[in-house]
N, C-alpha and C positions, 0 to 999 in steps of 0.2 A: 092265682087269686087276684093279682091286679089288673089282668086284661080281662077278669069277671067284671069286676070293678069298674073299669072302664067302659064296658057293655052298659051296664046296669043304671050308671050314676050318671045323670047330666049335667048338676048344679056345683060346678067347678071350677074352679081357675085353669083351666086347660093348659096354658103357655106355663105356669108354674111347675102343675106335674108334672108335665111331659120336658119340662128341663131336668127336673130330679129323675128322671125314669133313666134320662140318657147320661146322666151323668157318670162320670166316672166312676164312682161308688157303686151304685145299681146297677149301672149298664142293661136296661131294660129296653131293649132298641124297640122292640117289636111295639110292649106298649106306648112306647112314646110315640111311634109311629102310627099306633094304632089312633092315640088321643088328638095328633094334627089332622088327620083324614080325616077323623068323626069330625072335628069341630069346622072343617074348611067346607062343609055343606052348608048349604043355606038354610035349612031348620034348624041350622044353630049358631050360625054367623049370616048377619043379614046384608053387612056390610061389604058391599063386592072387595076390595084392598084388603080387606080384613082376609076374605076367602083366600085370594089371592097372597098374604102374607102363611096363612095356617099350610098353603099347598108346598110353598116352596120351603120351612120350616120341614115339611113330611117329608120332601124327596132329599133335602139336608140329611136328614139322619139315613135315608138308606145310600147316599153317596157318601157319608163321611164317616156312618159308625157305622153301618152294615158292609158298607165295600159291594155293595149288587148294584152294581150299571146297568144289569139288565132288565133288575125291575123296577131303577129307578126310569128308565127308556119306558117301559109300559105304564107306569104311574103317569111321566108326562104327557103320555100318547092320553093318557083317558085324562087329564086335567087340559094339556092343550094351550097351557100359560104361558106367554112367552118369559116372566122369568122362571118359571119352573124351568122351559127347556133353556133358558142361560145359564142356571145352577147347574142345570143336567152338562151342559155344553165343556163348561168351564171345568168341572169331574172329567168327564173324557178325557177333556187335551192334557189334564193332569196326571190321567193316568195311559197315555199316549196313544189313542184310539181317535186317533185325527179323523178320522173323514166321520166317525162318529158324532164327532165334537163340532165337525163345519155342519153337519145338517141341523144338528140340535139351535146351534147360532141361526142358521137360517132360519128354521122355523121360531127360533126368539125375533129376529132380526134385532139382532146384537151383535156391530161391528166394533164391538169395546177391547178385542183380545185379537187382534187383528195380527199383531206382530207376533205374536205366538203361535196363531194360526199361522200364518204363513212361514214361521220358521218348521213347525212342525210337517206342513206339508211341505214341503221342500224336503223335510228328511225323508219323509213316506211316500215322496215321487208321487204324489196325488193330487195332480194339478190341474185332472178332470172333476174334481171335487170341489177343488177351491174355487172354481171359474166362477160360479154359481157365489158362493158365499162374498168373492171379493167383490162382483155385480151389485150384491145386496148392500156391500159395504160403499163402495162409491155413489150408495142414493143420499147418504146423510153424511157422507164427509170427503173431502179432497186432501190426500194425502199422498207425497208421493208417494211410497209405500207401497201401496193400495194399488195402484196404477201399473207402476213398473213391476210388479208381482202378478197384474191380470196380464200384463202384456210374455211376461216371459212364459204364465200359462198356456197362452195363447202359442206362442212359440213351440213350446215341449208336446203341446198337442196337434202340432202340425194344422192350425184353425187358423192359417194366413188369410183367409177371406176377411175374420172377424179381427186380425190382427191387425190390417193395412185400414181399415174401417175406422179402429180404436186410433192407431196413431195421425190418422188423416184429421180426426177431431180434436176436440177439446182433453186436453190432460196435462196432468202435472207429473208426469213420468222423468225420472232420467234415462233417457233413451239411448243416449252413446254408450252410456255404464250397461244397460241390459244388450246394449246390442256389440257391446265389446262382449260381454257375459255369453250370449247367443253366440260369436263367432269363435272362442275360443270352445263351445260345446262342440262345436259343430252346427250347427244350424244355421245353416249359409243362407238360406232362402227366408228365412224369418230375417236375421241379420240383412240382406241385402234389403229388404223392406225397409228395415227399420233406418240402413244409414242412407239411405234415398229420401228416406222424407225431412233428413238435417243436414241434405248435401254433403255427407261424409263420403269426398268420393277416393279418397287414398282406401278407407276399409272396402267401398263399393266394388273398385275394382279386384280387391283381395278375395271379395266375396264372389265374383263372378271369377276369378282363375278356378275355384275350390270348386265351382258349379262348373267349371269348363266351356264357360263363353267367354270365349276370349277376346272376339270381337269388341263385345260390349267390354271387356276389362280394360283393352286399349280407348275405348270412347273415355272409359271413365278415366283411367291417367291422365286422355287431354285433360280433363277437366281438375284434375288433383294439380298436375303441371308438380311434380316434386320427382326430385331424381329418387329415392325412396321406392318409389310407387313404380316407376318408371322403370325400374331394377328389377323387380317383382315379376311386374309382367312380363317383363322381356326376357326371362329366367325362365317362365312358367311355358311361355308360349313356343319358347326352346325346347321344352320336354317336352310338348308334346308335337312337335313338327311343324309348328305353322312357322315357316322361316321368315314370312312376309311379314308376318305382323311382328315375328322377333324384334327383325330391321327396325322394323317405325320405331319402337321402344328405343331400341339401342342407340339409334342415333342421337336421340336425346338423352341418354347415358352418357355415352364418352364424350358429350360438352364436358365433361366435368372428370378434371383431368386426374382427381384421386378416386375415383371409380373406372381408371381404364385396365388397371390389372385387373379386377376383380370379373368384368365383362370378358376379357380374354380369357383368363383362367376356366371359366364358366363355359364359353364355348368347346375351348379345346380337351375339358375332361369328356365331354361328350361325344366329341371326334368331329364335330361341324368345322372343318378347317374353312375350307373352302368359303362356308357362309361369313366364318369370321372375317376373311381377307375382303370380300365384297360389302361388308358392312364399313370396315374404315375405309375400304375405295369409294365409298359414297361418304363417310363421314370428311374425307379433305376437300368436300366442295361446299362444308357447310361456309356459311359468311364469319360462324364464328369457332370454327375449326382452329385447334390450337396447335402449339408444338408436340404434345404428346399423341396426337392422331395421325400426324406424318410421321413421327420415331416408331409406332407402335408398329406401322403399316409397313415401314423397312423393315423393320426384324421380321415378321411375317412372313416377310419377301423372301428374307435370307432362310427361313427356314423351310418354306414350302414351295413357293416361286421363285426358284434363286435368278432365272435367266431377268428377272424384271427386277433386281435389285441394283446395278450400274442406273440402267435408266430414272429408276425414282431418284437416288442420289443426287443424277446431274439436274434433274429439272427441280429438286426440292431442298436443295445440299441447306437454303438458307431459315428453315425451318425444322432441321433437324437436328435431335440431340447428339451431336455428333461422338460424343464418346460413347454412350448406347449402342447406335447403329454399328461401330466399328468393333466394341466388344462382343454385340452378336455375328455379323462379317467373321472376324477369327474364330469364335465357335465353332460357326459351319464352314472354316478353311475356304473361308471367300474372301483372298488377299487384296484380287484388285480393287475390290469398292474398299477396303478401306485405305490402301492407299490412297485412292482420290480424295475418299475425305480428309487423311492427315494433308494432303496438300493443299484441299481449299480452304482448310483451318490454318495452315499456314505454322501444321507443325512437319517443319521437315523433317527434322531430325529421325522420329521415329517413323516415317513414309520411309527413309532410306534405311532403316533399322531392318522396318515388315519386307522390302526389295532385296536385300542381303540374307536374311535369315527364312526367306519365303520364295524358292527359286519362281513356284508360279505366278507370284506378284510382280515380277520386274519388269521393266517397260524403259526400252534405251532413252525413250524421249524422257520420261517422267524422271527418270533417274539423273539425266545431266541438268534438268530443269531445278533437280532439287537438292542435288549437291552442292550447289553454289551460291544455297542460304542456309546451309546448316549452320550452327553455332557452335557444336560443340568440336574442336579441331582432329579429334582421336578420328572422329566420323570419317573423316577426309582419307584416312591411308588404311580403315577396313574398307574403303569403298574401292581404292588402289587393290587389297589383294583380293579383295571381289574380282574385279574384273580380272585380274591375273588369272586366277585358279578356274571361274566361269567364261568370262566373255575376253578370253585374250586378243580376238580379232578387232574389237572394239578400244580396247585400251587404249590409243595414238586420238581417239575420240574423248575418251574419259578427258587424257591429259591437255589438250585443246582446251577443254571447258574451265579446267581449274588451275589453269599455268598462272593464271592472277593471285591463285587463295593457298595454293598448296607451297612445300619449303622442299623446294628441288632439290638440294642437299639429302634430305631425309626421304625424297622418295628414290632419288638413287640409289642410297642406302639399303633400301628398300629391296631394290630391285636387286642387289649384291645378294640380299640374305636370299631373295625368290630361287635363283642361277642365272648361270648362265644365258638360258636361253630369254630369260625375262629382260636382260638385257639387251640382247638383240631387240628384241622386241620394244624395247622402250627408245631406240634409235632414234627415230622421227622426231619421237618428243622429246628427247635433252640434245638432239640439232635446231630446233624450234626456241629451247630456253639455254642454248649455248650463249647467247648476246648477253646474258647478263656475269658471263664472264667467272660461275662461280669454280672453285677446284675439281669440286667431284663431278662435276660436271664433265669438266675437261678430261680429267683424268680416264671418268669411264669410256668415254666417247675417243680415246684415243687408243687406248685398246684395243676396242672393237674394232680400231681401223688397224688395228696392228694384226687380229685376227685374220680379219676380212683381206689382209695385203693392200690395205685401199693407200698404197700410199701417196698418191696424188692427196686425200681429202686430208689424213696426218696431216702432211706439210701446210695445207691452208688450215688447219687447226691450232698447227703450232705459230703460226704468221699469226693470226687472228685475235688468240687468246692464249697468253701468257701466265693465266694463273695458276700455275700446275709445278708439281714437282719436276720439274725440268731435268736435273741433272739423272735421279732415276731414271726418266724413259730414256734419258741418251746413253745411260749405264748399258741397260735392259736391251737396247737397239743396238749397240756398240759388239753381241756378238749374231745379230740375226741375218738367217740365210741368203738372205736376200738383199741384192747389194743396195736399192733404193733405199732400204730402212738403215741399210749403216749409212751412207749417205747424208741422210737426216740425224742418227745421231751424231755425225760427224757438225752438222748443219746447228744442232741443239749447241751441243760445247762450243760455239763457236758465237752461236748467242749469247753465253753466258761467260766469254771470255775466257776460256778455256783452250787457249789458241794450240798448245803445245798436245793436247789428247786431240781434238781435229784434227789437227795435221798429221799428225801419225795414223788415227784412223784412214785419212784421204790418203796416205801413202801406203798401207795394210793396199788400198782396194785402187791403189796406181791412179787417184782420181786427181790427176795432178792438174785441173783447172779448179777444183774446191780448194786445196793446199796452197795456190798462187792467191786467190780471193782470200781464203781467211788472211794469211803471212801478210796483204796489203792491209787486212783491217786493222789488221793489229796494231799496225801503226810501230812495229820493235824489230828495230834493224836488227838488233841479233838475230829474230827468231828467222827474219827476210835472211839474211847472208848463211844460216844453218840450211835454208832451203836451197840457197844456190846452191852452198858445197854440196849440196844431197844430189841435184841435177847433174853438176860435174861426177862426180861418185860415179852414178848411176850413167853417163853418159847420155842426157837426155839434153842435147844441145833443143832441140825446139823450145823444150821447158823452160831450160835456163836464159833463154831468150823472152819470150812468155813473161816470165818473171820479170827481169829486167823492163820492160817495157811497162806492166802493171804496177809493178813498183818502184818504179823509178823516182819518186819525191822523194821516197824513204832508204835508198841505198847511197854510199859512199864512192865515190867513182874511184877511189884510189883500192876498194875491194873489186871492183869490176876488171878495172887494168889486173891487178893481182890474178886472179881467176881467169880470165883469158889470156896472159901472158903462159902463167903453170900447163893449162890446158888446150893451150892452142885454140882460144875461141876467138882468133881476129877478129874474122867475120863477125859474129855473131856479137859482140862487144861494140864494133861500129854503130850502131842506129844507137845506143845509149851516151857512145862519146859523144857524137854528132848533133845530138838533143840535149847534151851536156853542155858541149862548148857554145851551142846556139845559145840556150838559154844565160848561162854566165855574161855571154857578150849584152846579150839585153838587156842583165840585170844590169850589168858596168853603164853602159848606155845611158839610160834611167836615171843610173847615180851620176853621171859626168852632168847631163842638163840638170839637175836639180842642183847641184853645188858650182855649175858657173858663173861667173858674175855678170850684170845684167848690160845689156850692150847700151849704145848709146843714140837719140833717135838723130836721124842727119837733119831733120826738120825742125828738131831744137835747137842745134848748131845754128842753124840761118837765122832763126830769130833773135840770135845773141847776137850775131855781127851785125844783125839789120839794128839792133840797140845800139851798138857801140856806133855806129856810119852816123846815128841821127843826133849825136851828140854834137854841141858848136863850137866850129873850129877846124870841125871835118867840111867837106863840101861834096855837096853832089851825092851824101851816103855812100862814099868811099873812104878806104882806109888809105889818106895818102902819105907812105912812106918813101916816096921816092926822091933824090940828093933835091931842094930846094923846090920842094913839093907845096910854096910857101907857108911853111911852117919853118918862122923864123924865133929867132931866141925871144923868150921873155923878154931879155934886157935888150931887143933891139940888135944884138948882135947877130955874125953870121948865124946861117944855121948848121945844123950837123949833118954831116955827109952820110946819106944813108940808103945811097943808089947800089950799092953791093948786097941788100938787105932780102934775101927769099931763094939769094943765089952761091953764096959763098956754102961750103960743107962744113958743118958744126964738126968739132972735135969729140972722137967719141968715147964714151966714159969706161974708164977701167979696161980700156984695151977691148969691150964686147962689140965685135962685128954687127952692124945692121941693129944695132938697140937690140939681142937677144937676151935672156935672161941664161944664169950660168946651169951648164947640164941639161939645156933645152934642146931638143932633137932639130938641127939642121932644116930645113926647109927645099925639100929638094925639087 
């Protein structure tokens, strides 16, 4: 009845009923729809807006209360409004029919719902649809939005002609954001466009590995100049064989000395040895090649090139991490280079550690060189039984080098604990450090000649150096087979005043010129006159003569008389009376001129009387005594008669003949 109604009646408030039709209460879609159609013709609205308001009112109620899209799509097709199809548009996107929705906006050209649109197409991947509507939308507004949404359509649809065209012009895009967007889709070739035209060349070169130009991706890393970028390519262009162009990357890499694991590592999973080792051979000639590109390049050495690992060392020793190179060296059981480098590091200690504990590392020269700065002292006597137990020919060398720094005592010792034969062996060198005179020194060294029978070099042993248990070796000698060595220890006792064991030893072995010597040193008439009687005993007149003559300061000649009278030694008693009595006489001698009294000079005498002559009263300097020699009295009287005066014989005193003293020997 009411779309009768609606037919029939035209004199009405059309917008009134046709609200009541649809409302909720009635829900009269159809009429109401019926009543905006009729009235949106021009025999009954003359007012075009008006028309245009009653159109999009109609397609309202079939997009909103009837839910038909499709014939609200045919209604706009036959009204052809552009808000009719913005109503229509704006229904679609709402009820998610996107590319429905971008054509109905186009044909509105209404860029009003633009973010919607474009979120929606984005979800419906219909970015050949939107191209057109975003077109439309960038003639009435600049948005980035807008921009970066045609340009990623542009992208998805592979339309790089129109894409390099769009960014080469005018826009308000963010083009690093859509072309980061585009690189991590994949769309290299859109992406490399897009970072080309913002000089993005760290992504440009990312973007040409992913395309596999590689060339062009090293052009672009010059151009980026970031280790970053630099890694990338030189990573990429490794996978896929271009070694050449690896290089160029790399060397610009390992400038930078916490990216040099990460480039070795990279090589060597891939098995490019050889490239790796030619890349740091060129990287130490860069100007600013650091310590970590000669250390990396010896390890290398030591692990794939060993025979060029000495060589690098010597010519690069002062650029090298030298505990690195040395901990990969013992890795690969490559002792010599690291010895050199402990030496030119100037750690000895452990160079003679790696030498002792490493037989192939050892080196006679390196080893005396660097024995003689070690610090730590234990060093010094494992290096002693090193060469003991390794290089005993060498030992007399060892001990040359270190006779300054080593404690001869303790390497004697040493050699005692070794054997025997270690001391043979060590001969040379504790006759070389015998000057310092120390016991075990001696001691050993005297053995060995006791061994050896040397007994000539003994006796200069025992002459020479005294510091030794003396009386032991002359013990120890006192029963050896051989008469030289009892000899000596006759010779020892005898140093050490031990006169009474000498001498019996010299008499055990009849060595009766050592028995006469010691008995003189001794300086002890007893032990002298127990030797005579021994020679009388024994009937050794030479001996007892011998003696006598050697000993003669120190015997009693009244034992001599004795002993030759008992035993009939005239003879032989004669040369010690005879040098007896001599000497006595010339002691007597000696003592007669020292205790006589002093004579008188005759020259003195004359100057006395030439005194007394010159006195007055004398005449002529004579003495005149003769009877009236006129020397007359004081008083004038005669004088005294004294012509008998020089000639009469004085009376001699006490009855002694000739003025003798009493008990004086005659003068014959």
């Amino acid at each position: 009845r009411v779309a009768g109604y609606v037919d029939q009646l035209d004199n009405f408030d059309a917008k009134d009923i046709a609200l009541i039709c649809v409302s909720e209460s009635h829900m009269l879609y159809e009429e109401g729809f019926s009543i905006y159609t009729k009235f949106s013709k021009p025999e009954f609205t003359q007012d075009k807006d008006e028309q245009v308001e009653m159109q999009v009112l109609a397609i309202g109620v079939v997009v909103d209360n009837m839910k038909d899209l499709d014939r609200a799509k045919t209604y706009a097709t036959q009204c052809d409004e552009k808000p009719v199809w913005s109503k229509l548009g704006k229904a679609q996107l709402e009820g998610k029919f996107a590319a429905d929705a971008i054509e109905s906006f186009i044909n509105a050209d209404d860029p009003s719902e633009y973010v919607m649109v474009c979120a929606e197409a984005n979800e419906a991947e219909i970015w050949m649809e939107l191209i057109p509507y975003l077109k439309m939308a960038r003639k009435s507004m600049q948005e980035n939005l807008v921009d970066t949404e045609l340009i990623y359509s542009y992208a998805k649809t592979n339309n790089l002609t129109e894409l390099e065209q769009f960014v080469t012009g005018p826009n308000v895009s963010n083009i690093q954001s859509i072309g980061d967007r585009c690189f991590n889709e994949g769309l290299y070739q859109a992406a490399k466009i897009l970072f080309i035209s913002i000089n993005n060349n760290s992504k440009l070169a990312l973007c040409h590995i992913h395309l596999e130009e590689y060339r062009e991706a090293v052009e672009a890393a010059k151009k980026a100049n970031n280790v970053s970028t630099w890694k990338a390519v030189c990573f990429a262009c490794l996978r896929a064989d271009e070694f050449r162009l690896a290089a160029t990357c790399g060397l610009e890499v390992i400038k930078y000395p916490d990216h040099l694991d990460e480039v070795v590592t990279h090589y060597s999973d891939l098995g490019h040895f050889d490239h790796l080792i030619s890349l740091f051979e060129q990287g130490i000639g860069l100007e600013d090649a650091h310590i970590g590109i000669f250390t990396e390049l010896g390890i290398l050495y030591t692990k794939h090139i060993p025979e060029k690992v000495m060589d690098h060392c010597k010519v690069f020793f002062t650029k090298l991490n030298v505990s690195k190179v040395v901990r990969a060296c013992e890795r690969a059981r490559m002792y010599k280079p690291a010895v050199y480098l402990y030496m030119q590091d100037k750690q000895h200690d452990n160079a003679i550690k790696t030498m002792i504990e490493r037989a192939p590392a050892w080196e006679n020269d390196l080893f005396l060189d660097a024995v003689t700065k070690i610090r730590n002292a234990e060093l010094t006597y494992k290096a002693i039984a090193y060469y003991l137990s390794m290089h005993p020919n060498l030992f007399t060398r060892l001990m040359e080098v270190m006779e300054d720094t080593a404690d001869h005592s303790r390497v004697v010792s040493q050699l005692r604990r070794t054997g025997d034969w270690a001391l043979q062996l060590g001969q040379p060198y504790m006759k070389s450090v015998q000057k310092g005179n120390l016991s075990q020194v001696n001691e050993a060294l005297n053995e060995l000649y006791v061994d050896d029978e040397d007994y000539e070099s003994l006796r200069k042993s025992i002459d020479s150096f005294n510091n030794f248990n003396m009386i032991a070796l002359a013990s120890k000698l006192s029963t050896h087979e051989l008469l030289e060595f009892r000899r000596i220890s006759a010779y020892v006792y005898r140093r050490n005043k031990k006169w009474s064991q000498s001498i019996e030893l010299s008499k055990n072995d009849r060595m009766w010129k050592d028995c006469i010597d010691t008995a003189n040193e001794s300086e002890d008439a007893e032990i002298i006159e127990g030797l005579l009687r021994f020679f009388c005993e024994t009937s050794e007149k030479e001996c007892f003569c011998a003696c006598l003559y050697t000993c003669f300061s120190h015997i009693s000649p009244d034992v001599v008389l004795e002993l030759g009278w008992v035993n009939g030694y005239h003879h032989f008693i004669m040369p010690f009376l005879i040098q007896n009595l001599r000497q006595t006489y010339s002691r007597l001698k000696k003592l007669e001129e020292r205790t006589a009294p002093p004579k008188e000079d005759a020259n003195a005498q004359d100057g006395i009387a030439a005194t007394y002559g010159n006195l007055s009263g004398f005449g002529g300097g004579m003495l005149m005594l003769e009877n009236g020699g006129g020397m007359g009295s004081p008083m004038g009287g005669p004088g005294i008669d004294m012509s008998g005066f020089g000639t009469a014989q004085q009376p001699q005193m006490g009855g002694m003949p000739n003025g003798s003293m009493p008990g004086a020997v005659p003068y014959m």
